[in-house]
C-alpha positions as CSV (number, residue, x, y, z in Angstrom):
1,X,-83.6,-116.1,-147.4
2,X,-83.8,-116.8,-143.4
3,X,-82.0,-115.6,-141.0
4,X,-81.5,-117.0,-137.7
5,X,-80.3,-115.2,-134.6
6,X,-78.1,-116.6,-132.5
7,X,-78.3,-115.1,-129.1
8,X,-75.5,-114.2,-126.9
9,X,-74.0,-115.9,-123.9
10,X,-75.3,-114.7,-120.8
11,X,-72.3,-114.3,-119.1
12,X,-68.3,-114.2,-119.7
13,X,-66.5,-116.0,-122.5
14,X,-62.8,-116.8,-122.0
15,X,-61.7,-115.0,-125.0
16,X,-58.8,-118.2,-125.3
17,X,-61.0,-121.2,-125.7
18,X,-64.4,-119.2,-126.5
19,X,-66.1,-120.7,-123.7
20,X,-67.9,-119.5,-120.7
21,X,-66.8,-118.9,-117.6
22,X,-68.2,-121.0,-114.8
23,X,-66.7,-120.2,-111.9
24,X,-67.0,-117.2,-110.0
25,X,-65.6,-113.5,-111.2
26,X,-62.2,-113.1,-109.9
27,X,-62.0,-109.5,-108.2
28,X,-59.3,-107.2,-107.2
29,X,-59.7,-103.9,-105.6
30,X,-57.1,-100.8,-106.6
31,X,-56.6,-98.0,-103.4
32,X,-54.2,-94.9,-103.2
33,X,-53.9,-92.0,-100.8
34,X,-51.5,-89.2,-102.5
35,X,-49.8,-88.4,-99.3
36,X,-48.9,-89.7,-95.7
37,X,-50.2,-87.8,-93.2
38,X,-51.9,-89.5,-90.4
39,X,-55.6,-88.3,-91.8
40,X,-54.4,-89.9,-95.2
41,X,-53.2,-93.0,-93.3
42,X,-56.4,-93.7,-91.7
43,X,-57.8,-93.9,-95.2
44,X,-56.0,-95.7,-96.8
45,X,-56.1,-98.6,-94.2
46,X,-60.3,-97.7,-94.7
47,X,-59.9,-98.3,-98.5
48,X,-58.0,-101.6,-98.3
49,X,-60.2,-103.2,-95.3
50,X,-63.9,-102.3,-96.7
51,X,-63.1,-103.4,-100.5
52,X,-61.9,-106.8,-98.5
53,X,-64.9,-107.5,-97.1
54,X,-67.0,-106.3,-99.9
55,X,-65.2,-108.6,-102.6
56,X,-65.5,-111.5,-99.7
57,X,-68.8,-111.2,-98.9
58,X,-70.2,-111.2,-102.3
59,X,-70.7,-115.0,-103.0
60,X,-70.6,-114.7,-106.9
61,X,-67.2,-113.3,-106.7
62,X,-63.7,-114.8,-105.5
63,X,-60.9,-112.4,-103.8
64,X,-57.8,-111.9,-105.4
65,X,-55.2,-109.6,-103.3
66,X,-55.5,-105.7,-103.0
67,X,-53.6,-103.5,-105.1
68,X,-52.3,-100.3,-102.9
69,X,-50.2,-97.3,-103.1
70,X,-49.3,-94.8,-100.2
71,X,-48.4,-91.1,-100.8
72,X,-47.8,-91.2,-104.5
73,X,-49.4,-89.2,-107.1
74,X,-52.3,-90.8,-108.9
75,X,-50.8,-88.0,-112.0
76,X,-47.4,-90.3,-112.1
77,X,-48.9,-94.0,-113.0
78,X,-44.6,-95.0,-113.0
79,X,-44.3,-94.2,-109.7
80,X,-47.1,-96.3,-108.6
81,X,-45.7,-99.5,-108.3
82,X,-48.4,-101.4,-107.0
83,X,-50.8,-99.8,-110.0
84,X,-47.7,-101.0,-112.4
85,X,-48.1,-104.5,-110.7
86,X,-51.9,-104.7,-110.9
87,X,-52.0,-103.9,-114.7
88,X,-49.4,-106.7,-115.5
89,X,-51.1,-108.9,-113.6
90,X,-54.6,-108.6,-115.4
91,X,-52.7,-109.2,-118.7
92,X,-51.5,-112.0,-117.4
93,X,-55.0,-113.1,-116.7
94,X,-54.8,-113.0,-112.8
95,X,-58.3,-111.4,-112.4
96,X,-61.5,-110.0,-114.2
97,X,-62.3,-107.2,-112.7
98,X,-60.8,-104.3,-110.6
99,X,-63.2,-102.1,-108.3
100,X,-61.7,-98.5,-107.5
101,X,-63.1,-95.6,-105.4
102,X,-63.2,-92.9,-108.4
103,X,-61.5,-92.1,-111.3
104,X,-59.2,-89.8,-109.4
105,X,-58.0,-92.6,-107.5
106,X,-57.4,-94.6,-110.5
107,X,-55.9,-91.9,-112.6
108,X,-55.5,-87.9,-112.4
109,X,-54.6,-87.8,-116.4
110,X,-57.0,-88.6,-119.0
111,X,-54.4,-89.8,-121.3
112,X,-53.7,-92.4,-118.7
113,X,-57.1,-93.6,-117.7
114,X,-58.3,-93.7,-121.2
115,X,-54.8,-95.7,-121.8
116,X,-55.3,-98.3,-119.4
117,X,-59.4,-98.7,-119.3
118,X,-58.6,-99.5,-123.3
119,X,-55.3,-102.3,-122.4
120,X,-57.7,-103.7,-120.2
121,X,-60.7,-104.2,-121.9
122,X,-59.0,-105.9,-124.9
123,X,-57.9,-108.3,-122.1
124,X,-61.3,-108.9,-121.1
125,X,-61.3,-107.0,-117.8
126,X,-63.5,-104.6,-116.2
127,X,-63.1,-101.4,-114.0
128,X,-65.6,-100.8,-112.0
129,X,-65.7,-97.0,-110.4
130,X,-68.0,-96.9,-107.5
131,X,-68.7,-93.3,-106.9
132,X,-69.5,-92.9,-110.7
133,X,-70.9,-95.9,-111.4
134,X,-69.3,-97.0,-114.0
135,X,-68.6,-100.5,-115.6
136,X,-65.8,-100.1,-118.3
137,X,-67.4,-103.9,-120.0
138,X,-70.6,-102.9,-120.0
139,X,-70.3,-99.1,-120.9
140,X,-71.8,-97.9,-124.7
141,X,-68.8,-95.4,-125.3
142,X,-66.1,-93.7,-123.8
143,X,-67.9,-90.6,-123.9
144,X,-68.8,-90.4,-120.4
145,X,-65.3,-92.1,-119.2
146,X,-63.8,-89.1,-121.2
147,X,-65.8,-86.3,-119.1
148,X,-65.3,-87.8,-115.8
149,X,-61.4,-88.3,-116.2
150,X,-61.3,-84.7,-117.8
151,X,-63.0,-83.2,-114.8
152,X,-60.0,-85.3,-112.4
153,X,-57.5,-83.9,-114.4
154,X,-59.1,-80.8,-114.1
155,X,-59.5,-81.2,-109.9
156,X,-55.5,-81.8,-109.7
157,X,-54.5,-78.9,-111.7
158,X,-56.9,-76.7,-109.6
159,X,-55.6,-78.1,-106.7
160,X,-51.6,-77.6,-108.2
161,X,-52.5,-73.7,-108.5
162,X,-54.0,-73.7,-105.0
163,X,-51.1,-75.8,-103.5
164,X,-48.8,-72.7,-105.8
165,X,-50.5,-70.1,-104.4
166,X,-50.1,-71.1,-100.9
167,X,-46.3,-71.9,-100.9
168,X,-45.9,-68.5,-102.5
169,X,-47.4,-67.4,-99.9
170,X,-45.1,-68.5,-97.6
171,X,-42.6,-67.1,-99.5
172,X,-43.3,-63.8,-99.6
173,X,-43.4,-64.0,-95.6
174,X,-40.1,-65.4,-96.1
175,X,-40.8,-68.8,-94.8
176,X,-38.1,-72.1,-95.6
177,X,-39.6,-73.9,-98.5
178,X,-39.1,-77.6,-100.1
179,X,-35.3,-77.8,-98.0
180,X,-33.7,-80.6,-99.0
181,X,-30.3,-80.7,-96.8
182,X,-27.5,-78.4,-96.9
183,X,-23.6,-79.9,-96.0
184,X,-23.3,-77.5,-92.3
185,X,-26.7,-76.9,-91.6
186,X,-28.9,-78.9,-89.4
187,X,-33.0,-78.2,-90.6
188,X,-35.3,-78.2,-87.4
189,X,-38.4,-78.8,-89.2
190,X,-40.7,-77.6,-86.2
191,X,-39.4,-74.0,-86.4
192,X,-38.6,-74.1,-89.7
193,X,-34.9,-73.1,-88.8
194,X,-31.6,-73.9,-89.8
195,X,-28.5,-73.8,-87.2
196,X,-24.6,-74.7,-87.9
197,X,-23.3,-78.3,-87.3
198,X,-19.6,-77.4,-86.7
199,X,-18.4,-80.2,-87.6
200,X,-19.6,-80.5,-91.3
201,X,-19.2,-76.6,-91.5
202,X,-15.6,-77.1,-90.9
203,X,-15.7,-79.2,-94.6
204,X,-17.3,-76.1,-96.2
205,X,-14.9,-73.6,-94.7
206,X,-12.0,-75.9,-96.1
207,X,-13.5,-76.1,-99.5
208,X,-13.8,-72.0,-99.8
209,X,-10.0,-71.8,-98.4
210,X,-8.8,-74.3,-100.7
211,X,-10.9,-72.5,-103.7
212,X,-9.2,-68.9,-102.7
213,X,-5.8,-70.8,-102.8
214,X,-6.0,-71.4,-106.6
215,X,-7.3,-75.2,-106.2
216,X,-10.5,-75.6,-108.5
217,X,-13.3,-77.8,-108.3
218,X,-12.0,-80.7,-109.5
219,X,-8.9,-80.5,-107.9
220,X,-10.6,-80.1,-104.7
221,X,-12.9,-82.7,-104.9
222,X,-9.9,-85.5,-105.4
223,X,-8.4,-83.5,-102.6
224,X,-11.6,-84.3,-100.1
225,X,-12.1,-88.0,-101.3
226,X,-8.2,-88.7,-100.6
227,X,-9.0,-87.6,-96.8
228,X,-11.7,-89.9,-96.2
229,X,-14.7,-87.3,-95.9
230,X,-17.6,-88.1,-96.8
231,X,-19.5,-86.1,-99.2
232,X,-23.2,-84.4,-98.2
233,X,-25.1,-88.0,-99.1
234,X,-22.8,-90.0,-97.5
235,X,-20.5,-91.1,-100.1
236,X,-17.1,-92.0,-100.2
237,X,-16.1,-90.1,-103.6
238,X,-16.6,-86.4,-104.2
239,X,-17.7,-85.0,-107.2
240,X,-16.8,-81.8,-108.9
241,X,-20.4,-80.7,-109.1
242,X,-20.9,-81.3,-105.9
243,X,-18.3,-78.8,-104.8
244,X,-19.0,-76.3,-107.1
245,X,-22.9,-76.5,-105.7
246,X,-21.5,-75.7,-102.2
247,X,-19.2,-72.8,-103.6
248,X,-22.2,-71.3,-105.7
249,X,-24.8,-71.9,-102.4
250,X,-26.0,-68.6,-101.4
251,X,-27.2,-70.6,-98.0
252,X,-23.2,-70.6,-96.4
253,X,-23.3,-66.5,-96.5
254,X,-26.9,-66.7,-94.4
255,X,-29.2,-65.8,-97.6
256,X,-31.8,-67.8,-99.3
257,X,-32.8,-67.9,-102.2
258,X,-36.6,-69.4,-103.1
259,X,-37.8,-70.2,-106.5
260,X,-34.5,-71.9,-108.3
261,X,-36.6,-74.1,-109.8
262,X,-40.7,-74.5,-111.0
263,X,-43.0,-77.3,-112.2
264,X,-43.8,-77.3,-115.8
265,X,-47.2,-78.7,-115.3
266,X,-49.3,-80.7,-112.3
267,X,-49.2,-83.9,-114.6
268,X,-45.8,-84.8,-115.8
269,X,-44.3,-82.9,-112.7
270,X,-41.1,-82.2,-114.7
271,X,-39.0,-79.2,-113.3
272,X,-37.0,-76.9,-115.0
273,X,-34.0,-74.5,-113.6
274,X,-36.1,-71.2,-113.4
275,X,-34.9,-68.6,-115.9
276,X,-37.1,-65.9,-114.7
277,X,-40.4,-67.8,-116.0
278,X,-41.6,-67.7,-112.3
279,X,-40.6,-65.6,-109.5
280,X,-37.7,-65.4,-107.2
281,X,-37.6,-64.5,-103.7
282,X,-34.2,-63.6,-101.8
283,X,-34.5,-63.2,-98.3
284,X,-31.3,-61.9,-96.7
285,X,-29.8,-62.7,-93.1
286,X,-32.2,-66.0,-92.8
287,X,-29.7,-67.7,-90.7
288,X,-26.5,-67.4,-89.7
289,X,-23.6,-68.1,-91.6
290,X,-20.8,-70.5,-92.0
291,X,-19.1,-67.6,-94.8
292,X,-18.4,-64.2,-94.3
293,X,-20.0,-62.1,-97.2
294,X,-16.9,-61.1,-98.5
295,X,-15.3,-64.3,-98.8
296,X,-18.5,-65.8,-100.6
297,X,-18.4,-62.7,-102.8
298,X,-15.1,-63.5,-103.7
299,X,-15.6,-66.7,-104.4
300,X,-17.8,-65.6,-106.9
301,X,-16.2,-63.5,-108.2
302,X,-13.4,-65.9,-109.2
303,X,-15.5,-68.2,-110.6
304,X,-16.7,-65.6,-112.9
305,X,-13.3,-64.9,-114.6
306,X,-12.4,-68.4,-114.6
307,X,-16.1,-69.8,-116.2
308,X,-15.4,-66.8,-118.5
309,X,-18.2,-65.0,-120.2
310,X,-20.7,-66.2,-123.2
311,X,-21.0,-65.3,-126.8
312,X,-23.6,-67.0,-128.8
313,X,-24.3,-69.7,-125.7
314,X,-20.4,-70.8,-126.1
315,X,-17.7,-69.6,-123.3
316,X,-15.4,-67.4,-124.1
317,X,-12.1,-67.1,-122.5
318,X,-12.4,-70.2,-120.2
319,X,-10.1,-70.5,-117.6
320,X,-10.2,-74.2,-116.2
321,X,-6.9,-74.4,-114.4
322,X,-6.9,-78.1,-115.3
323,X,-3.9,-77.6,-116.2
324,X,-0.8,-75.3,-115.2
325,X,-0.7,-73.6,-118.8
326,X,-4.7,-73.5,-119.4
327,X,-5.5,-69.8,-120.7
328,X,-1.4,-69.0,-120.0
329,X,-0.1,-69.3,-123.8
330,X,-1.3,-67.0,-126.1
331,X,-0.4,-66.9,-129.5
332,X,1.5,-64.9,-131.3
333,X,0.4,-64.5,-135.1
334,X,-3.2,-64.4,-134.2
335,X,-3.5,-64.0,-130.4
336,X,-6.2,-66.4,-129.4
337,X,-5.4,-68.7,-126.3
338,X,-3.8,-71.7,-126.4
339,X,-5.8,-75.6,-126.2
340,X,-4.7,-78.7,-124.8
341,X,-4.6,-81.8,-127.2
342,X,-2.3,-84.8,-127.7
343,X,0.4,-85.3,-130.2
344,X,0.5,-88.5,-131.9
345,X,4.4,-89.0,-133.0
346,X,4.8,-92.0,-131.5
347,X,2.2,-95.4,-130.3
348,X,2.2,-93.2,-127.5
349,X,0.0,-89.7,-127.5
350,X,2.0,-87.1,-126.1
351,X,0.3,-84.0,-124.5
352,X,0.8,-80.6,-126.6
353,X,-0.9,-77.4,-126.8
354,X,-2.0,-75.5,-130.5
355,X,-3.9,-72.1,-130.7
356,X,-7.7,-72.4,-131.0
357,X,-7.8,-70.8,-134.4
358,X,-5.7,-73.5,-136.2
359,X,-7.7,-75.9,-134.1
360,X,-10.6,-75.4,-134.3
361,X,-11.1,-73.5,-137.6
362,X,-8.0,-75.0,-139.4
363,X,-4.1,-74.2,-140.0
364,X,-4.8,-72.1,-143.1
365,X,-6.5,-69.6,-140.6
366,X,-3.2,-69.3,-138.8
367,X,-0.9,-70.9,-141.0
368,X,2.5,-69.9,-138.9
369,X,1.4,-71.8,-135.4
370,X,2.9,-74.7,-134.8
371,X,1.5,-77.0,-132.1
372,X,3.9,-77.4,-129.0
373,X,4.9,-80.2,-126.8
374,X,3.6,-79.7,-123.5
375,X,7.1,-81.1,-121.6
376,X,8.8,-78.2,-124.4
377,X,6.8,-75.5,-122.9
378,X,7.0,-76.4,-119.4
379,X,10.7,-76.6,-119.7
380,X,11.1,-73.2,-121.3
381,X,8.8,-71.6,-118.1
382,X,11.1,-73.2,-115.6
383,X,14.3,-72.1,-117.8
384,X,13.2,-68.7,-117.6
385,X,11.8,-68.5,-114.2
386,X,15.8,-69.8,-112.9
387,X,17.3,-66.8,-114.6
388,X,15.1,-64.5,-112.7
389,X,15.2,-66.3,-109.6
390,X,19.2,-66.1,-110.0
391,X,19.4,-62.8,-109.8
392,X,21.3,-62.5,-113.3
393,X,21.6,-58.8,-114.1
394,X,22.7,-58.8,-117.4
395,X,20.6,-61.6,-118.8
396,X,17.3,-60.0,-116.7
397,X,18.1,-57.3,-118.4
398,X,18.6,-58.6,-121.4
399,X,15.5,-60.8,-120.9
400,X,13.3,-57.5,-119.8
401,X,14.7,-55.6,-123.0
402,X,13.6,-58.3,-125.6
403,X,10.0,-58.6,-124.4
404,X,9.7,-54.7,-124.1
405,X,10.8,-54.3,-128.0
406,X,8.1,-56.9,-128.3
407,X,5.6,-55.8,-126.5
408,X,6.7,-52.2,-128.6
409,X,6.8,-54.0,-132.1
410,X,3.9,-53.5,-134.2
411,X,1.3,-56.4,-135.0
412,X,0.9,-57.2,-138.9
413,X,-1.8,-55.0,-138.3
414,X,-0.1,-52.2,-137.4
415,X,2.2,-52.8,-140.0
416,X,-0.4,-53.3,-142.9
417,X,-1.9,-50.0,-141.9
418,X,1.6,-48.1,-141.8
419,X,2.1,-49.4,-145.4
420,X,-1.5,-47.9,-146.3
421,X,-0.9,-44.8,-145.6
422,X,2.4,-44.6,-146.8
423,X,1.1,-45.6,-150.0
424,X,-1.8,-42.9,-149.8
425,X,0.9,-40.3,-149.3
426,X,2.9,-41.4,-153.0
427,X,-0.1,-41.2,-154.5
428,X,-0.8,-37.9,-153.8
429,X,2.9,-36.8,-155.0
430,X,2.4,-38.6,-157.9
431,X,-0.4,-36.7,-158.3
432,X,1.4,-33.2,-158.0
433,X,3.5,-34.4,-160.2
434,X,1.2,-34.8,-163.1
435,X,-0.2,-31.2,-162.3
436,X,3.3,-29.6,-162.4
437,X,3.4,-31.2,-165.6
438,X,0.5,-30.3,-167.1
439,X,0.8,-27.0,-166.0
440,X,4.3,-26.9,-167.6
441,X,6.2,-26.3,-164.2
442,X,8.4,-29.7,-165.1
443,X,8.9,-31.4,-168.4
444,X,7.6,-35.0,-169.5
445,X,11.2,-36.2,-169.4
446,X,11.6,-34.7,-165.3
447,X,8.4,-36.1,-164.5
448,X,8.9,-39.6,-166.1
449,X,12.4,-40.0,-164.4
């Protein structure tokens, strides 16, 4: 048996035809600065301009264009469009190899690095990190790779906490953190100040005085895009959320509060409302306000009663005011409020309203309710309000007398536990009887009758 050995190809092999590559390596270079100040700036121009006129002045190897991205995260890599672009373009066979300063400044998240050095490799291109000296084509494992991206992952959560610790810092002096624009506050980043722009302020006063006059957030919202203002982005349509934010922001009665929100982790940068996983800081008379204290306490108040309260993570008693019946029909068998739905009679659904029992739970649960034409209801309000309006004696009266005696009349309840007793109290005569009886005080014939 002989074996022959068959020596490798000094060199590349184009991994479509199997043949060597003869002309010279096509190289890219890959630079990012995280953010834009003008130190940043200056080094990120640096980046760009030396790996130029390295990749040019090396005659084995033939420039392709620079990949670059300005004040983005390296821990995002789909925010970096330029990185997104680069990687595209080596699977489309555009270069051979990239050069990069570090692995920080390729990627801040192992995952990622390990992700990308792996896509590219099976597409026959290198990564060459300079500071660590690494060649991803000619490397024995990923061992080493694996350590240095760990340790970069490891330098931007340690710098996360630092960057933490120092804003909560600033907190706790009761500084203006992360502002991102308020509708009647102009931010005066120099100071770190905010003072009232009248005429957006004059919006926010209207959208309190409309809220205190029974309008809600909806309603109000229509009301502002119908008069042409423009909402806080610029927009020509308001949104309900959007007014409810400004009737719920504790900024209009001259208070902040810090710490709404917190960042899960340094790498996906996902945040979350804060629940009372991180802590809050409230700092009282910051500014001055658009809202007196009572009014915004008010306001508050309201929306309170009509978001109604929670029971098992569901609202209870919600008060809307979509409509001009919502939470204003209760019913009378089993007492829960009143829901809007639609009556199909006809191709046309008419509105109607049905109590939330038989709705939701089914009409054997409240088997005497019947579901009610909206128009029906409406009608009977108006009917009824006339006769008060008109001054009618006798049929106010008359009116005032039936709803007392049915406000006085007992519930089936009440009823069923009259009857319960009253059956408790036979019971015990019956049983005297059957001791006057026995004791001979009345015959079986007196007793039977």
């Amino acid at each position: 048996m002989n074996v022959t050995l068959i020596k490798k190809v000094d060199g590349r092999i184009n991994r479509t035809t199997g043949l060597k590559v003869t002309t010279g390596l096509r190289v890219t270079a890959y630079c990012r600065v995280s953010t834009d100040d003008e130190d940043q700036k200056n080094s990120y121009e640096s980046q760009k301009a030396y790996y130029k006129e390295k990749i040019t002045s090396n005659p084995e190897w033939r420039y392709i264009e620079i990949y670059a991205d300005e004040a983005i995260s390296g821990t995002l890599d789909y925010k970096r469009n330029d990185f997104m672009k680069m990687i595209q373009d080596a699977l489309d066979d555009k270069f051979d190899m990239i050069m990069t300063k570090s692995i920080s400044r390729f990627a801040r998240n192992t995952v990622d690095t390990l992700k990308y050095v792996r896509m590219l490799k099976e597409h026959n291109v290198a990564v060459f990190f300079e500071e660590e000296g690494i060649n991803t084509l000619e490397m024995s494992g990923e061992l080493l790779l694996t350590i240095l991206s760990s340790v970069a992952q490891q330098e931007s959560e340690n710098t996360s906490t630092h960057v933490k610790l120092g804003l909560k810092m600033k907190k706790e002096r009761g500084e203006l953190i992360g502002f991102g624009g308020c509708l009647g506050y102009t931010y005066n980043p120099e100071d770190n100040t905010l003072t009232i722009n009248e005429q957006e302020a004059e919006i926010v006063r209207l959208i309190y005085e409309k809220y205190l006059e029974g309008f809600g957030a909806e309603s109000i919202s229509r009301q502002l895009t119908k008069l042409g203002i423009k909402t806080p982005k610029g927009k020509a349509v308001w949104c309900e959320t959007t007014v409810r934010k400004i009737l719920k922001n504790e900024k209009y009665k001259g208070d902040v509060l810090q710490g709404k929100t917190f960042t899960i982790d340094p790498i996906s940068h996902k945040r979350l409302s804060n629940m009372g996983e991180e802590d809050k800081y409230y700092i009282s008379n910051h500014h001055e306000a658009i809202i007196d204290e009572e009014t915004f306490e008010k306001v508050q108040q309201i929306m309170k009663e009509r978001n109604g309260g929670r029971s098992a993570s569901r609202k209870v008693g919600n008060v809307g005011r979509k409509y001009p019946m919502s939470n204003r029909i209760r019913c009378g068998f089993c007492g829960s409020t009143f829901t809007r739905r639609s009556l199909y009679t006809t191709a046309n659904p008419k509105p109607a309203w049905l109590c939330q029992t038989a709705s939701k739970l089914g009409k054997e649960f409240c088997n005497k309710c019947k579901i009610m034409r909206a128009d029906v209801l409406e009608k009977s309000f108006v009917d009824a309000y006339k006769l008060l309006c008109n001054d009618n004696k006798l049929l106010v009266d008359n009116f005032l007398n039936n709803i007392s005696s049915l406000m006085k009349s007992n519930s089936p309840k009440d009823n069923i536990k009259k009857l319960e007793t009253q059956k408790e109290e036979l019971k015990n005569k019956c049983n005297k009887l059957l001791d006057y009886m026995l004791d001979g005080t009345i015959t079986k014939d007196i007793y039977t009758e």
